[in-house]
N, C-alpha and C positions, 0 to 999 in steps of 0.2 A: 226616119232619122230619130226622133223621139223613144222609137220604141226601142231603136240600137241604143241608144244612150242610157235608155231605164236599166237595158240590162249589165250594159257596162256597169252602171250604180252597182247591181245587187250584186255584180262580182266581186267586184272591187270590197264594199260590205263584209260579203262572206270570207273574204281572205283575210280583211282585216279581223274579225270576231273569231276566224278559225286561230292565229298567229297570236290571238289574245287567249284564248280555251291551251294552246300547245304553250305559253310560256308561262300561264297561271299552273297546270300541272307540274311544269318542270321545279317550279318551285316549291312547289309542297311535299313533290317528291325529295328533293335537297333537302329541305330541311326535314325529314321523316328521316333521310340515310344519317345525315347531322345528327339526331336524338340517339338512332341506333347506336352510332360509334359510340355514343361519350354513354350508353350504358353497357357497353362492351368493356369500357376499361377496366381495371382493374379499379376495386374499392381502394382509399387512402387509409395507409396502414395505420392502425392502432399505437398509441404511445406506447414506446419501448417500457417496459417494466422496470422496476431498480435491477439495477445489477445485485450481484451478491457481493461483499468486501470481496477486495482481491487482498491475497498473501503477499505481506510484505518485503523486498528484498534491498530497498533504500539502508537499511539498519546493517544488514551488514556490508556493504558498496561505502558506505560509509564508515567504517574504520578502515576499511583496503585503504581509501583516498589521502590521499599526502598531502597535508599542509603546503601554502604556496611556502617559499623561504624568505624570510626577508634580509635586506642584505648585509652586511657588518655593523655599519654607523644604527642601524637600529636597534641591532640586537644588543650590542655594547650599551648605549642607550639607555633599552629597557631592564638591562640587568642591573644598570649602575641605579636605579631610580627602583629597583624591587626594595621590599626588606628582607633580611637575610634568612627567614623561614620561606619565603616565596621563590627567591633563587635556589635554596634545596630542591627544594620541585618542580623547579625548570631541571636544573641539571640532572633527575631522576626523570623526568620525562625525557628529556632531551639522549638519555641512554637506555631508553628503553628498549627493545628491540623490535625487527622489524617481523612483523607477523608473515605467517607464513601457512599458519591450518589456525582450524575453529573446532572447538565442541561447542555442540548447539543444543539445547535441550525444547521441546515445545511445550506448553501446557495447555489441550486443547480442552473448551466444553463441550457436553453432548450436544448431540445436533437439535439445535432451537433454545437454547440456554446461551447466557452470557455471562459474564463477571460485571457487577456492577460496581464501575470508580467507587461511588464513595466504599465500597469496602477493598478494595484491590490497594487505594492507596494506604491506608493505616498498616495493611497485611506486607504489604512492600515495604515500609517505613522499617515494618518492626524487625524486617530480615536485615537492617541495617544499611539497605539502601538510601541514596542519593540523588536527585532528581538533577542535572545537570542541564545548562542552556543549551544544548543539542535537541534537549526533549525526552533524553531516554534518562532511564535509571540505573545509577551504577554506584557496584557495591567495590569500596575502596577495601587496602590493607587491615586498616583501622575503619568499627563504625561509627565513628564521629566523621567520618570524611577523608581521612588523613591520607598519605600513603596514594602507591599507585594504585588502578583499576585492577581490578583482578578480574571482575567481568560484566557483565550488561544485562539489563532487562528491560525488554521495547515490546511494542505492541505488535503480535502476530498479522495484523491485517494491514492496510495501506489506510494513512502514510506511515507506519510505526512509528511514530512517535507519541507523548502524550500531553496534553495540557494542564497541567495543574491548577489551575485557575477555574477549568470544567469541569473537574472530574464527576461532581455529582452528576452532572448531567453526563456523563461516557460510560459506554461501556463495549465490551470488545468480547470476541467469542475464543481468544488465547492469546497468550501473550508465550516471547521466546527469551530463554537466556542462551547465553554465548560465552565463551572466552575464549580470548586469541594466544595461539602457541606460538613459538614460546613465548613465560609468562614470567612476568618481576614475581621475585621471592619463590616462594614453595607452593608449586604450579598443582603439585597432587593437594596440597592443604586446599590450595583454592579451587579445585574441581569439586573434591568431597564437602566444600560449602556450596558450593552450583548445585550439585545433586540432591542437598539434604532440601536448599532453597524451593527447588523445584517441587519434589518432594509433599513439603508444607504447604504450596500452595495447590496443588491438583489437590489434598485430602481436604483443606479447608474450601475449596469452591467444587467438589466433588466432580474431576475432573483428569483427565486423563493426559500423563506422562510421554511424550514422542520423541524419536530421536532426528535425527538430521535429515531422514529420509520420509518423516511425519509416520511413521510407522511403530506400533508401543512398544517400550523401551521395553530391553531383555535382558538378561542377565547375561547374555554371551556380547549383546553391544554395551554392557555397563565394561566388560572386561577388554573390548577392546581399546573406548575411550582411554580405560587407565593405561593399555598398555603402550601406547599414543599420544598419554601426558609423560612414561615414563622414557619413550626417546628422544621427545624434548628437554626433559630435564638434565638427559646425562650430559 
């Protein structure tokens, strides 16, 4: 009887110590396959690098876009409350016409150069330009201001516009002019000042002339432009 029962013991032992031997490898083996996977994964990607400026298209979305209207009792209102040089220029705004095409010119720099604000804005200024609360600059009838827009000059990248407040610290890699067709007054007068604008500024920041397609200006696209300001005009 005793020696039945000794051996009952060692069995019973050995199943227990065997069940301990089979669930301590099971474990070690799990967590071995655990390591593997998580060095299997893929590594975590690298921060994304700066973008490059994107090319701005806000600048011209923005002369397309329509003022909301407001409704009679306002505009009566604020007309009666203008002074009489301010209502000229409501009423010359207000007949202005509704665009329909652009000439766009680009002034891009070579690749890895920029135009530095603080010389871009003096170079702007002196073409007669206008810095307006939209952010862009535009060059009126008259260069004092006067008169309506004849055309625009906004910053080639995103957000086109510019800050005048920063400029020392801005700088941009082109900037675009534009005028919208048809155009108040003598729309060829006002092309052949875009062009000269343009012009002056690719020779002073040594820089290179694009047309609407970013492609360098030609002389077969300078004659089309004109001939494109001239069936607006008639």
């Amino acid at each position: 009887m005793a020696t039945e029962l000794r051996w009952a013991l060692i069995v019973i032992s050995a199943l227990i110590i065997g069940g301990l031997l089979v669930h301590g490898l099971w474990s070690v083996r799990k967590k071995e396959d655990k390591n593997d996977r998580s060095q299997d994964l893929p590594a975590a990607k690298e921060d994304a690098k700066p973008k490059e400026p994107e090319l701005s298209d806000m600048s011209f979305a923005a002369v397309e876009e329509e003022p909301q209207q407001p409704n009679t009792a306002q505009v009566q209102s604020t007309h009666d409350e203008q002074p009489v040089e301010q209502q000229d220029n409501a009423h010359s705004e207000q007949s202005a016409p509704e665009p329909q095409d652009f000439i766009i010119l680009h002034i891009q720099m070579p690749e890895g150069l920029t135009m530095a604000g603080s010389k871009l804005l003096p170079s702007v200024l002196s073409l007669g330009f206008k810095y307006s609360e939209e952010g862009f600059f535009n060059r009126h009838l008259e260069s004092s201001g006067n008169g309506p827009v004849l055309f625009r000059l906004v910053n080639m990248y995103n957000p086109g516009t510019f800050d005048i407040d920063n400029m020392e610290q801005f700088s941009t890699a082109g900037v675009s002019l534009f005028m919208t067709l048809p155009c108040e007054g003598d729309s060829m007068a006002a092309f052949n000042m875009l062009h000269g604008a343009a012009k002056k500024l690719s020779d002073e920041f040594g820089a290179q002339v694009l047309d609407s397609s970013r492609e360098p200006l030609t002389v077969d696209t300078i004659r089309t432009y004109v001939e494109k300001v001239r069936e607006f005009a008639a």
